[in-house]
N, C-alpha and C positions, 0 to 999 in steps of 0.2 A: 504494500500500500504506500502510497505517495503521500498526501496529506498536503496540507495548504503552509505547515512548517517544513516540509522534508528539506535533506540538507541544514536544518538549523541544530548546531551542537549547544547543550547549556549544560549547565554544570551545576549540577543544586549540594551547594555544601552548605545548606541549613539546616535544621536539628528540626526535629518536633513535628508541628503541623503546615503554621502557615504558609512559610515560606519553600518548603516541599511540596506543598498542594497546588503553587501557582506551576510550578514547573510540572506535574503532573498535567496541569489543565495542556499548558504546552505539548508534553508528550500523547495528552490524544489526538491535535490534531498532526502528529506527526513529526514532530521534534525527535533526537537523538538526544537522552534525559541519560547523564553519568551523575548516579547516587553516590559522592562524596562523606563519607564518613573517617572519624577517627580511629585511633585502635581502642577495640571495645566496641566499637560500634555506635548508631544514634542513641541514644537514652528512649527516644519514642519507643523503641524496640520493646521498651521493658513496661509500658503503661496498661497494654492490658492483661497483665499481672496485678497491678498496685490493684488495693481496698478499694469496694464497694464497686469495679467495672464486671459488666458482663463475662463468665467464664466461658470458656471454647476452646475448641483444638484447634482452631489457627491463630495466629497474632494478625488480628480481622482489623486494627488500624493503620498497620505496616501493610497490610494489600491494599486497603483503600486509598493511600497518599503515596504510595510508594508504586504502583505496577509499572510495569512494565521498563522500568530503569535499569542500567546498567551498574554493576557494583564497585566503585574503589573505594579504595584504604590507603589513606596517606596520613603519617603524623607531622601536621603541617606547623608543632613545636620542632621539627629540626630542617636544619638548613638546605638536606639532600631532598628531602619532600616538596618545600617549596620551591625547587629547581623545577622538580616532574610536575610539578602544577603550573609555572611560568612556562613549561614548553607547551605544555597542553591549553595555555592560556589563549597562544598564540593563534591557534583553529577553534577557538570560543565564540559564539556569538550571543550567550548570554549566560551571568554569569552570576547566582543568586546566594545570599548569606544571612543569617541572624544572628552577624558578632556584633557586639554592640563597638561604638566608632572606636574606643581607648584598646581594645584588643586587634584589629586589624592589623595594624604593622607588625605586630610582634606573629605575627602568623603568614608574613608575606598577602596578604590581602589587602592593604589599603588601594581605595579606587583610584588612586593616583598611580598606584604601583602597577596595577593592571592595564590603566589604560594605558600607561608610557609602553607597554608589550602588544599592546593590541585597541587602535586607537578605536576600531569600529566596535570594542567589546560596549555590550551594555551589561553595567553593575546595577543590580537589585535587591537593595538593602532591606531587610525586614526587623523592625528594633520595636520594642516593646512601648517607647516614651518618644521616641523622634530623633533626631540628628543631631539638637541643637538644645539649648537650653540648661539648666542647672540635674534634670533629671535622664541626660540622654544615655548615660550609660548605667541607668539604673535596669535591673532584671526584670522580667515579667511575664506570666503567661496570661492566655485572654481570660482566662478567670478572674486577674486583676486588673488588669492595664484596659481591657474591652467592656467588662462586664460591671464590676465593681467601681471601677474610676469615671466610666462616662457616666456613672447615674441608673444606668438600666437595671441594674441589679436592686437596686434603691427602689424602682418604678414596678418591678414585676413582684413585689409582695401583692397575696391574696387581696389584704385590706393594710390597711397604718399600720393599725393594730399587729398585724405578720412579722414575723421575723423575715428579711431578704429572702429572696429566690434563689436559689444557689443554681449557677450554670453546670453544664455538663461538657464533659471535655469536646474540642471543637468548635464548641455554639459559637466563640467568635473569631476562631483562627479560620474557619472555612470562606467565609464574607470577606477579612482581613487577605485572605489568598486572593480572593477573586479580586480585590484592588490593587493586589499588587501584580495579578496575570494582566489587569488593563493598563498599568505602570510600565508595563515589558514590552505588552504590544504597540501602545504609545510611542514609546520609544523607537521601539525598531519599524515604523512608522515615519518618525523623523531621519530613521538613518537613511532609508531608502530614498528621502528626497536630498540629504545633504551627504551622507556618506557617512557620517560619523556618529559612532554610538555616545554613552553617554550614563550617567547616574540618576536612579531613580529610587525612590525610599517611600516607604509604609509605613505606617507606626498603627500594631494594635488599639493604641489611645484614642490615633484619630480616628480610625474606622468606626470603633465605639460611639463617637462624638457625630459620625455621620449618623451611623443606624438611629443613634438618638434625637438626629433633628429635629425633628419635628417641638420636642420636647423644651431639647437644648436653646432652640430659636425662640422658643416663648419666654426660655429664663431670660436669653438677651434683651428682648423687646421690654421686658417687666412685668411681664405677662403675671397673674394672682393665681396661685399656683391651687388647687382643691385634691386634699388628703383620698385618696380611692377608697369608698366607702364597701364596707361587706357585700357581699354580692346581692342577699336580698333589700337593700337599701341603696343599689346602682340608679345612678340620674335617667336613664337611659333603660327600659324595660324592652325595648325591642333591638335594643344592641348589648346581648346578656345572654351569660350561663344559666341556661335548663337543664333539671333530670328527668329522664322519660322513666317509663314505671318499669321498666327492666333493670333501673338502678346506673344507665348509660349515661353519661351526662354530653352536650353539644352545645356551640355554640351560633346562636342568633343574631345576623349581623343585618337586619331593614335599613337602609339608608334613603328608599326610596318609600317614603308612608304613605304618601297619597295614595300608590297605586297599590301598595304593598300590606299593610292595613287592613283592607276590605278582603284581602286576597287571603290574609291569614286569619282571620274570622272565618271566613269559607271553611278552610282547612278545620280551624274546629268546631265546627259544627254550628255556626251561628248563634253563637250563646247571648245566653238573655243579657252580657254584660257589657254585650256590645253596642248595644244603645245608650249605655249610661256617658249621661251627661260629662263625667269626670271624662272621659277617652276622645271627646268628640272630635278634637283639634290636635295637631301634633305637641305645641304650649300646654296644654290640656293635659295631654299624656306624659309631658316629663311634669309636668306639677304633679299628677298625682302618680308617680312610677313606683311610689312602695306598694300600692292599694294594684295597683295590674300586674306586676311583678306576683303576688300573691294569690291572682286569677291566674296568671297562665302557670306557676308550679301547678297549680291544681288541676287545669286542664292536659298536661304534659304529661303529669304522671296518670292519665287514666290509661296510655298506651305506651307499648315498648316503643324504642328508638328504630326497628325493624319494621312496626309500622306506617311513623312517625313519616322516615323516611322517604319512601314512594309520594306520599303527597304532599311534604314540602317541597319536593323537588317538580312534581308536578304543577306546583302552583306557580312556581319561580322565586322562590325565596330562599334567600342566600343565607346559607347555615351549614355547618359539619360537625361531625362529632368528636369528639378530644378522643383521638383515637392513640393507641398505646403502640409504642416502638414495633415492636413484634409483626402491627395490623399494618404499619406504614410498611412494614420491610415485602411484605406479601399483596400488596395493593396490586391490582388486575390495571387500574389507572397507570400506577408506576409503570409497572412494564412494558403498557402498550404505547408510553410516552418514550421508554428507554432510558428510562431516571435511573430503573434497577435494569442492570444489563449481564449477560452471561461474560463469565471469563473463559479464557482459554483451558483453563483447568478444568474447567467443570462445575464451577462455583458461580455467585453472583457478585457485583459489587456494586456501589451507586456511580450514577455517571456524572460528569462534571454538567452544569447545568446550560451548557452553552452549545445552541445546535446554527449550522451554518448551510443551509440550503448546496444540495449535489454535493455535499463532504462527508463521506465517512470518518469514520474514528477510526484510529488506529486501535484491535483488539485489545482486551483489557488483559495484557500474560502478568504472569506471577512478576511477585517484587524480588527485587537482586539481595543474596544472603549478602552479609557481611564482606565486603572485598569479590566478590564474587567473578570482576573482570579485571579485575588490577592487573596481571600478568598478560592479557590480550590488548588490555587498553595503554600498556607502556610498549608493549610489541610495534603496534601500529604509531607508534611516536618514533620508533626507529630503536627504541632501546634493544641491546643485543641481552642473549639469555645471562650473557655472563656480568654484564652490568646490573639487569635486573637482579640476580645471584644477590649480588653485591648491595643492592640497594635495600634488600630485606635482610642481607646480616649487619645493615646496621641501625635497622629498625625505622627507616623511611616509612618502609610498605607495613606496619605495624605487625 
């Protein structure tokens, strides 16, 4: 397969999520993706081990961010590693890192250093806090830097009253990749008009700060901010969590009441409470939304979410149900979208969420073990067997 990158070599010596997930987005449409690790390996490698994740006979987050990549191992603490990295620099076209800026030179990676070897390389920095300022070489993962720090974690308690929402691994390294795959293409966008690549940087923080627009933009404005009330005391009864009698709970999003209103009274059955004065007006309706909030738990729960379904959906009202990890991974929608796609193994994985009319994707194969190419991938550099030899007794190749 060709691909709309083919021909394009990147080099992802990031750790974790993010910043390996944007080079993954790469390598489906056809990039040549070399998985760059330490000796020992990434750390990611060991996360679905750590307390409270998912148990399984594969390391099911090293396939999902990691397929189909090539494997090397270079300890880029010594001086002969970052020789084999500066020659290999030199046929790079893109070139992806989450050191933060104080450790770069001491690892042969500073963007100055690479571009003086390869002007058209493009460097893409992935840091937890930014480039610049008094916290830029501070540590983070999107649990804190994404999640915590922009506010969203703050904003996704149940009610005030809740203790924060605790994120789950991912939730904002995946969004943080995807800005920094449009940071890469961006780039190699302007290379192709001027010739020359260039640095480009993410920072978990900001990403967080975007997802939270909407929120963040009303703190600037001076917006009066109102504490999220319990669910049965929401402003808003037809943009609100229901249980249906099966114990299922979904959520209810009308933004259109005029039409939408009369359309969901149908659906239950015309009830006597829908002539009451209190509901007549959309004003109407959020003034009195604790008192209809308390008519539709009552009317929701006379039926399962099984039959709930068919004629919400028939009516046109937009609602889904808080469906559980498990129900998304097996969604009939997913697959026919190709969100969950087959791997070459025999397995499934999610697809990156980005499709481009008459382009395939390059097949989702297994992720590279630890160094897995190192030996083929200094071959084709021109290193002879006996250099190579040489380059692992003295712990280059780790």
């Amino acid at each position: 397969m060709a691909g709309i990158f083919a021909g394009l070599r990147v080099i992802d010596a990031a750790s974790y999520v993010a910043g390996p997930s944007a080079a993954t987005i790469l390598g489906d449409f056809g990039a040549e993706v070399i998985k760059l690790e330490p000796p020992g390996g990434d750390a990611y490698r060991a996360l679905s081990t750590a307390p409270g994740q998912p148990r399984g006979e594969t390391d099911y987050p090293w396939v999902l961010d990691n397929r189909g990549k090539r494997g090397l191992m270079l300890d880029l603490k010594r001086p002969e590693a970052q020789a084999v990295l500066h020659r290999l620099i030199a046929t790079t076209d893109v070139f992806v890192t989450n050191a933060v800026p104080r450790l770069r030179a001491g690892l042969g990676i500073a963007p100055e250093a690479l571009a003086a070897i390869n002007p058209r390389l493009v460097y893409a920095a992935l840091t937890a806090y930014g480039e610049t300022g008094p916290e830029a070489d501070k540590t983070g993962f999107d649990a804190t830097a994404f999640w915590a720090r922009s506010g969203l974690m703050d904003l996704v308690r149940a009610d005030a009253a809740a203790a924060p929402g605790r994120s789950v691994a991912g939730m904002g390294d995946h969004p943080t990749g995807m800005a920094l795959y449009g940071a890469i293409v961006t780039a190699l966008y302007r290379r192709e008009r001027t010739g020359q690549g260039g640095f480009v940087h993410v920072a978990l923080l900001e990403a967080g700060l975007w997802s939270n627009g909407f929120m963040v933009q009303a703190a600037l404005d001076g917006a009066r901010f109102i504490p999220r009330p319990p669910r049965d005391q929401a402003p808003n009864a037809l943009g609100n969590l229901y249980q249906a009698g099966c114990g299922r709970w979904f959520l209810m999003a009308l933004l259109n009441e005029p039409r939408q209103w009369p359309a969901l009274l149908r659906v239950l059955g015309d009830p006597a409470w829908g002539d009451d004065p209190r509901f007549a007006t959309q004003p109407l309706r959020r003034e009195n939304a604790r008192a209809l909030i308390a008519l539709l738990d009552a009317a929701f729960a006379a039926r399962g979410l099984a039959e709930w379904r068919p004629l919400l959906d028939a009516a046109g009202l937009t609602f889904d149900a808080v469906t559980t990890t498990q129900e998304a991974a097996a969604s009939p929608q997913a697959r026919a979208t190709g969100a969950i796609r087959p791997t070459t193994d025999g397995g499934w994985t999610v697809d990156s969420p980005l499709h481009v009319a008459g382009e395939a994707k390059a097949p989702a194969a297994p992720p590279p073990a630890p160094g897995a190419d190192t030996e083929a991938i200094l071959a084709e550099l021109g290193h002879a067997p006996t250099e190579i030899a040489r380059l692992r007794a003295a712990g280059a190749l780790g």
